[in-house]
ZASE-8319 format. One record per residue: x, y, z of N, C-alpha, C in turn; residue in one letter. Coordinates in steps of 0.02 Angstrom, whole numbers, plus 50000, padded with zeros to 5 digits. Each point is the difference from the previous one (the first is absolute). Example, Ala and Ser with C-alpha at 12.3 -4.5 7.8 and 13.67 -1.06 7.14 Angstrom:
! residues 2
506604971650390499555005950000500455006050000A;499825005349964500425005950003499615005550037S;
END
This chain:
! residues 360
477155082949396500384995650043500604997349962X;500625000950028500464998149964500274993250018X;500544996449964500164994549992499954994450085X;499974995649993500344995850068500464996250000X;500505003050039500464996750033500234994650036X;500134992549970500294995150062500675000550018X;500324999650048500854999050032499904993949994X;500434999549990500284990950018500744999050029X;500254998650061500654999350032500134990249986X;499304996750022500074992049990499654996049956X;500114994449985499844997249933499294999450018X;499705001749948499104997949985499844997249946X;499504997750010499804995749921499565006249932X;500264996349962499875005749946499345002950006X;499715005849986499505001349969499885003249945X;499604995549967499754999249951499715005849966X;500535001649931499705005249961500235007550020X;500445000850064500215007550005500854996849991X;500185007149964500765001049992500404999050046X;500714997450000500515001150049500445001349981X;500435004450044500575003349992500375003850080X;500664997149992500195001050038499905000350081X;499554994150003499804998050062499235002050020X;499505005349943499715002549991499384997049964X;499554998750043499074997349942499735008749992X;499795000549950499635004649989499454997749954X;499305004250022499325000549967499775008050004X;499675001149936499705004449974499315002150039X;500015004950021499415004150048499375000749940X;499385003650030499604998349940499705003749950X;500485006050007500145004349936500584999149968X;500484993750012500555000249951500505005650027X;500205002650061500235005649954500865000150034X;500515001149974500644999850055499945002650068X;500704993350012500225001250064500095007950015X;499755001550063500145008650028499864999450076X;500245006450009499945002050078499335004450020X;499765004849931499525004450018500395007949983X;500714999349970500165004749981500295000449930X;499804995649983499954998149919500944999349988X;500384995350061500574998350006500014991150007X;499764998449912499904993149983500804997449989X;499904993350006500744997949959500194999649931X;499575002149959500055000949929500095007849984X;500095004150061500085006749970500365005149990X;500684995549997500725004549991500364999550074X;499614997850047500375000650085500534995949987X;500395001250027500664995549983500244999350105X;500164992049982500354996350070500715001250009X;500355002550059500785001649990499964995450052X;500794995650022499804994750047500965004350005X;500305001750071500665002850015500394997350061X;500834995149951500084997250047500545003549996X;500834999150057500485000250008500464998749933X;500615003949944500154998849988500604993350029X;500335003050033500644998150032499934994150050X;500414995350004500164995850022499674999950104X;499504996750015500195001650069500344992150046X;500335003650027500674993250067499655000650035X;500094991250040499895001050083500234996150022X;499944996150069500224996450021499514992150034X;500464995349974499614993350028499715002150104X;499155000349993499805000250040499645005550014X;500355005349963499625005750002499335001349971X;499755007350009499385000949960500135005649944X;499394998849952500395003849955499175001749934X;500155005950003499335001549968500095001649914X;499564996649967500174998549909499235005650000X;500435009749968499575003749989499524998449939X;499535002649995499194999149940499855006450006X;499595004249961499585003950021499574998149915X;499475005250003499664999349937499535008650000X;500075000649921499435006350005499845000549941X;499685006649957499504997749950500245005649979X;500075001149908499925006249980499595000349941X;499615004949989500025006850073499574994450073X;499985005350047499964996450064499124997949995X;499824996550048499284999050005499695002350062X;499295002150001499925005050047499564994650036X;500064993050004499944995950063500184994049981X;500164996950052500414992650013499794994049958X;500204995349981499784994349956500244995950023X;499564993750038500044993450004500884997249952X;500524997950016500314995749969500274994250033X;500224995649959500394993950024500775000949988X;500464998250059500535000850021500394991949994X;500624998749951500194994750021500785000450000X;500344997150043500794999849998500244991949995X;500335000649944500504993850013500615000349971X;500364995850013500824996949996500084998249932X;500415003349942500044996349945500664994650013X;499834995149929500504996349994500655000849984X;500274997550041500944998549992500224995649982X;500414999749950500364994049952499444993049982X;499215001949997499734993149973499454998550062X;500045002550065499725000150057499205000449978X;499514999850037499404999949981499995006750039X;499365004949958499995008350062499454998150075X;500175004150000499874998250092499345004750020X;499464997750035499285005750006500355002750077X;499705004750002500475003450065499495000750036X;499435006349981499375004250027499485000649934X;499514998450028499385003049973499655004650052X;499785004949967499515004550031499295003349966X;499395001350015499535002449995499595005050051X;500025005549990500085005950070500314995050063X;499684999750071500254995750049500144995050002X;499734995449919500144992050026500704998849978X;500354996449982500814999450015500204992150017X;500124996749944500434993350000500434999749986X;500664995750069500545000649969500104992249991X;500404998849960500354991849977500744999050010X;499644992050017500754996249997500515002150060X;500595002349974500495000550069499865008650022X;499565003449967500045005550017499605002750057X;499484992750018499565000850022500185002950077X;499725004750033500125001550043500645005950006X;500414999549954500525005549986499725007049967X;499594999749981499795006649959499435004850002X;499925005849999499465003950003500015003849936X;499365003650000500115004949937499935006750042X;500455004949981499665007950039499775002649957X;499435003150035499545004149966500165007950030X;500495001250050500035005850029499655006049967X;499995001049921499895005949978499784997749937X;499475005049962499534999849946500434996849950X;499794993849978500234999449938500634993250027X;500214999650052500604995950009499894994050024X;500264996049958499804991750002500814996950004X;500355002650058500834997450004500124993050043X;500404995549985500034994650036500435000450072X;499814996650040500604998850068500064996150005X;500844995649987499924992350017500515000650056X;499994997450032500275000450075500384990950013X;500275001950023500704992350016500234998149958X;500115003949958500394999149922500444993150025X;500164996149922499964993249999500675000949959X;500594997349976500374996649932499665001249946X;499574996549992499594998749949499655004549969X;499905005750057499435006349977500465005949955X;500394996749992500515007749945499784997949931X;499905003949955499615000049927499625006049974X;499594999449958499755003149990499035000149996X;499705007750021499314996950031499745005849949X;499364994749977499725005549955499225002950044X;499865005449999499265001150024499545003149935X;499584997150019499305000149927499355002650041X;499565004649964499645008550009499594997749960X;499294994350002499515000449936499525002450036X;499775005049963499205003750001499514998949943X;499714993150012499524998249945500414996749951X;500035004449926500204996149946500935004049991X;500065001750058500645004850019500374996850030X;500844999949970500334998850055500584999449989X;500405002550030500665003650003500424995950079X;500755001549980500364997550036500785003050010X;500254997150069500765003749997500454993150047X;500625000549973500434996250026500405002550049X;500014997150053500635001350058500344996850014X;500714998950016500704996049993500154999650073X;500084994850047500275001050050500604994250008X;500485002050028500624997150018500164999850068X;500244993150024500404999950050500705001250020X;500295005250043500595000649999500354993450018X;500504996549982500354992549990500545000949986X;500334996249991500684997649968500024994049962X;500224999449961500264993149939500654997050024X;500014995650001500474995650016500154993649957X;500384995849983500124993349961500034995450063X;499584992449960500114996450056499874993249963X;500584996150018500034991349994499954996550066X;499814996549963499824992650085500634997650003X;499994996950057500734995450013500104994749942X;499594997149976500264995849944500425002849949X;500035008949982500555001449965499775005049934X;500255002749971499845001349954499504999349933X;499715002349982499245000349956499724990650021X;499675001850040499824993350020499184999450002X;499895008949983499115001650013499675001049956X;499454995149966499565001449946499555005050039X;499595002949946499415005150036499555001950060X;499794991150004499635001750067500294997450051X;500694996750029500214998550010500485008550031X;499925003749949500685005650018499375005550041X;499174998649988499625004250033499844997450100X;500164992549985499844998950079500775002050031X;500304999949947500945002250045499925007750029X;499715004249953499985006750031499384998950066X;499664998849980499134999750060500544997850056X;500384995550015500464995550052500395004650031X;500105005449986500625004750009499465007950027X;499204998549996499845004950006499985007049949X;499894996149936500115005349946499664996549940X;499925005049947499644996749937500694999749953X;499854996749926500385002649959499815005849973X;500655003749980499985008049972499725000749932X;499655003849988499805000749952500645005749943X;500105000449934500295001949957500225008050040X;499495002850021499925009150021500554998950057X;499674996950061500644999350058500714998549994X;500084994549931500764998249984500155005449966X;499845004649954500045003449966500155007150050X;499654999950044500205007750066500584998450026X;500264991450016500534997450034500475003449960X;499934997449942500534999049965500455007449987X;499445006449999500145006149992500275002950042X;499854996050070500325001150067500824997550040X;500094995149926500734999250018500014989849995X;499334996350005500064993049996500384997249927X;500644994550022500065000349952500254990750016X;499824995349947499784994250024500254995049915X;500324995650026500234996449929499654993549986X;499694997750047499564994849994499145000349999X;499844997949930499085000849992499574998050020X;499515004050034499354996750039499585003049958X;499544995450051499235000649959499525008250055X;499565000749928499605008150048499274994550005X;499455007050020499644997949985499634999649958X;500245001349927499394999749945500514992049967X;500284997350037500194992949975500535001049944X;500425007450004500425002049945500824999850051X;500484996049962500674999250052500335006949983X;500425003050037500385003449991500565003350028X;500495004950027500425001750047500365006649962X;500165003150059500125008149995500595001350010X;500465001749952500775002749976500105007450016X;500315000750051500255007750017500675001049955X;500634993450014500684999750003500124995849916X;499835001849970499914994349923500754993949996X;500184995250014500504996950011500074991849953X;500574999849983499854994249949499574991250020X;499904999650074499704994150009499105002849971X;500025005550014499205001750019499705003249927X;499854997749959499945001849925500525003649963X;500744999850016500435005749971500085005450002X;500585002649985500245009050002499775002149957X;499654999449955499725004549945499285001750007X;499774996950058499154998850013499815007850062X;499675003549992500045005550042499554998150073X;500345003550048499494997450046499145003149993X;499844994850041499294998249991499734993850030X;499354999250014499624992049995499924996849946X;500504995050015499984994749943499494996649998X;499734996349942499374998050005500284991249961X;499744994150014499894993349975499215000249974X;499645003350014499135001149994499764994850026X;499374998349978499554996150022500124992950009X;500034996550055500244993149989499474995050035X;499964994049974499844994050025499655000250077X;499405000750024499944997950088500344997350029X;499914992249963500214994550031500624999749997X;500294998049937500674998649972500415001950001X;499725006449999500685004849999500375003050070X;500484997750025500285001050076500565007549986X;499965003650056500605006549999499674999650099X;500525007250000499975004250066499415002250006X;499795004750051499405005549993500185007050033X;499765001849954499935008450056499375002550042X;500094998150082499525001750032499825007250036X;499705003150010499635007450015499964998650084X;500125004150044500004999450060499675005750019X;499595003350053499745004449997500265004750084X;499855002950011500285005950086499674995550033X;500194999150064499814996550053499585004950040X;499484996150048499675001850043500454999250055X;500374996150020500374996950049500455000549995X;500744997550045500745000249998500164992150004X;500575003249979500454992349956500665002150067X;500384994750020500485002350034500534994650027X;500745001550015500404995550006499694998250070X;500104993650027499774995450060500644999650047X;499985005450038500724996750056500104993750031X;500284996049985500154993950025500634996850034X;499834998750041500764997250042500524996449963X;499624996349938500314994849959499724999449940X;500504997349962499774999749919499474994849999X;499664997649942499494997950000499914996249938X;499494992550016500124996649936499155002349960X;499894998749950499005003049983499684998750025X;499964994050039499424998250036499975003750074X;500685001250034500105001550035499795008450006X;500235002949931499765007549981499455003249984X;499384993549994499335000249976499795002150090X;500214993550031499645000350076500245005350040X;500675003649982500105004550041499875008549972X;499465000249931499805005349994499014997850038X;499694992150005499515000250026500155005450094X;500334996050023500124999950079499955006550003X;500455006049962499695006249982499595002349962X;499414996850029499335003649974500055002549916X;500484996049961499875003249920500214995249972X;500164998249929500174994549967500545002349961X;500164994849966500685000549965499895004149939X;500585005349979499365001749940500394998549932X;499725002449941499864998249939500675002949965X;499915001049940500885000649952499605007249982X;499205001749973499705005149987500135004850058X;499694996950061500205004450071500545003350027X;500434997749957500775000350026500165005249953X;499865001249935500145004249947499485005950027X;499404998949983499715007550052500155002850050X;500054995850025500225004750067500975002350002X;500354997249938500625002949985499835006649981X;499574998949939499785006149947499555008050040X;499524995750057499655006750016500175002350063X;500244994550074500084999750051500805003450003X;500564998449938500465000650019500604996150024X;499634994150012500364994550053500744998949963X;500474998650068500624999849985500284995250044X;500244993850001500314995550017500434996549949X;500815000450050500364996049966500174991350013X;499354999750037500044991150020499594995549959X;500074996149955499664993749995499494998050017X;499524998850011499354996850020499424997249949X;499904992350020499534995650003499275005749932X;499774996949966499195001649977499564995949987X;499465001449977499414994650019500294993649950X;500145002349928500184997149957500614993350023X;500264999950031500704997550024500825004949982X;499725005749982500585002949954500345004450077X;500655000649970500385005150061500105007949964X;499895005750027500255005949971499765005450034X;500365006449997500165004550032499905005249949X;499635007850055499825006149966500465004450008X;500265001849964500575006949997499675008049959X;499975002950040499565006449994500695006149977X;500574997150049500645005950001500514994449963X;500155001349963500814993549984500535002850056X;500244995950034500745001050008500454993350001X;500565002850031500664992849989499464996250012X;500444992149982499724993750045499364998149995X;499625004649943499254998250011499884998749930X;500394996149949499585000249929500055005149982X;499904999749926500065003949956500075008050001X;500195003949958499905008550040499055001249971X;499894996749978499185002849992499594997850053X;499525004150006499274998750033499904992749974X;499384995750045499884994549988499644996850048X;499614994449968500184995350059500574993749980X;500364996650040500514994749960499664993250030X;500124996649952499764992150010500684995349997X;499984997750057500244992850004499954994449964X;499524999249979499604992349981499484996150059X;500084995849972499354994450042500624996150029X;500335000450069500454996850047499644992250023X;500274994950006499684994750039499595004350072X;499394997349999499505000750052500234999850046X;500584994850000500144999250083500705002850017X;500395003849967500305006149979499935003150078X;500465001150046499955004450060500465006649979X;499915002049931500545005949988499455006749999X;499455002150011499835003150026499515002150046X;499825007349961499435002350086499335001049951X;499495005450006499244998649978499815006249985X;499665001049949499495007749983499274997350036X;499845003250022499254999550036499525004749978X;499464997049979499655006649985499225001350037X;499725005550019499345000450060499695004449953X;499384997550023499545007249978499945004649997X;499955001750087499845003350038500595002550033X;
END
């Protein structure tokens, strides 16, 4: 009789005198003799665990579903199945605590925290333990590791998923670096967006962003991305690149931020109106049409993925006025793509009209 096996998915109280490992009690059968199947395919006997994820990067989109591949197999192979435990989670980003995603043990299956209810594991085919998280979130772009222990075994693979987004810079109406850390994280959340992490400013930046004033990311490091190298913005001798200030102060330390906006589920859109409009007035007349006023993030996505092109002015949640230009021509700002900002106009400002944005 060979060894016995406990699973454990939830906390139990110790028992006394057998080993643990990796989520694993084990006791000795009563000849002593290794773990096996009956084909003398023990875990001490050269079988080796391969755990195979995705090199490459996988995108998607806020809302969508989106499957983080696993598979696992043995070499050489084993000529029948073995009990293992399956776990996926979220590692840490800039200091973050990691995140439990799924546990599994053949059918049983706990998921945690915000994932709860978002996720399955497929088992479609021998060997495949792949995740599906479904209504993808902001938050869910990172990286996910999945872990393959069989007994005193256990192997693992990382998968990278990204949201397609845009980076954008953004100050409050009070003005210039006016945002310590957490302070610059509820400014993006307000706008419908997180702050960007180093990778997204860093794709911006390769993509043409080019920005003279420093915000904060999210690993709490300030910095800003030089396409055009010019003497206000670190000097002509400095090559372009992301400039870096590094790590600064939470509290104390105040700058801009760079917030991450992600593809819309919904449309963003100019509001035909008989008459210009003051904010309060532009808030109630995106309710009356069934949608709300939308965000400075909303307004940049849906420039970036929708396309949107208006050369009028309009109202945002923020109090700020500005307009998406997809095509430059005369009369419309600058010859580049964009969106252009106004500023934060008095509220009661009847100089323009409204971006609205719906779900549905």
């Amino acid at each position: 009789m060979g060894l016995w096996l406990f699973f454990l998915v939830f906390p139990v109280t110790c028992i006394s005198g057998l080993p643990f490992y990796n989520g694993f009690y084990y006791s000795s059968g009563p000849r002593g003799r290794t773990l096996g199947n009956g084909y003398g395919e023990g875990l001490f006997n050269g079988v080796k665990l391969v755990v195979e994820t995705p090199e490459e990067v996988l995108f998607s989109y806020r809302g969508a579903s989106v499957t983080l591949p696993c598979r696992y197999r043995y070499e050489p192979a084993l000529a029948s199945p073995r009990p293992v435990r399956i776990k996926w989670w979220k590692l840490s980003e800039n200091g973050a605590p990691e995140q439990d995603v799924l546990v599994a043990i053949g059918q049983k299956h706990r998921s945690f925290g915000d994932y709860q209810g978002r996720v399955h594991l497929l088992q479609d085919e021998a060997r495949e333990v792949s995740l599906e998280l479904r209504d993808l979130r902001l938050e869910d772009s990172g990286r996910y590791r999945c872990e393959v222990i069989d007994g005193l075994e256990d192997e693992s693979g990382l998968v990278e998923l990204e949201l397609r987004g845009i980076v954008f810079p953004y100050q409050p109406r009070q003005g210039r670096y006016q945002l310590n850390f957490h302070e610059a994280q509820k400014a993006c959340r307000e706008q419908d967006a997180v702050v960007a992490s180093f990778e997204q400013l860093f794709r911006a930046w390769e993509e043409g962003l080019d920005w003279c004033n420093a915000g904060w990311l999210q690993d709490a490091s300030v910095q800003y991305p030089i396409t055009l190298p010019r003497q206000p913005c670190g000097g002509l001798g400095l090559a372009p690149g992301v400039r870096s200030y590094g790590h600064r102060h939470h509290r104390l330390d105040r700058y801009d931020v760079f917030c991450f906006a992600a593809a819309l589920k919904g449309r963003v859109y100019y509001l035909e109106h008989p008459m210009k409009l003051t904010l309060p007035e532009a808030r109630e007349a995106c309710r009356e049409d069934d949608a709300q006023i939308a965000t400075v993030g909303q307004l940049f996505a849906a420039w970036k993925f929708r396309d949107l092109d208006r050369c009028d002015a309009g109202w945002l949640a923020d109090g700020s006025a500005r307009y998406p230009v997809a095509h430059p021509r005369p009369n419309c700002g600058p010859p580049e793509p964009g969106v252009r900002s106004i500023g934060f106009p008095d509220p009661q400002t009847r100089s323009y009209g409204v971006y609205c944005y719906r779900q549905r």
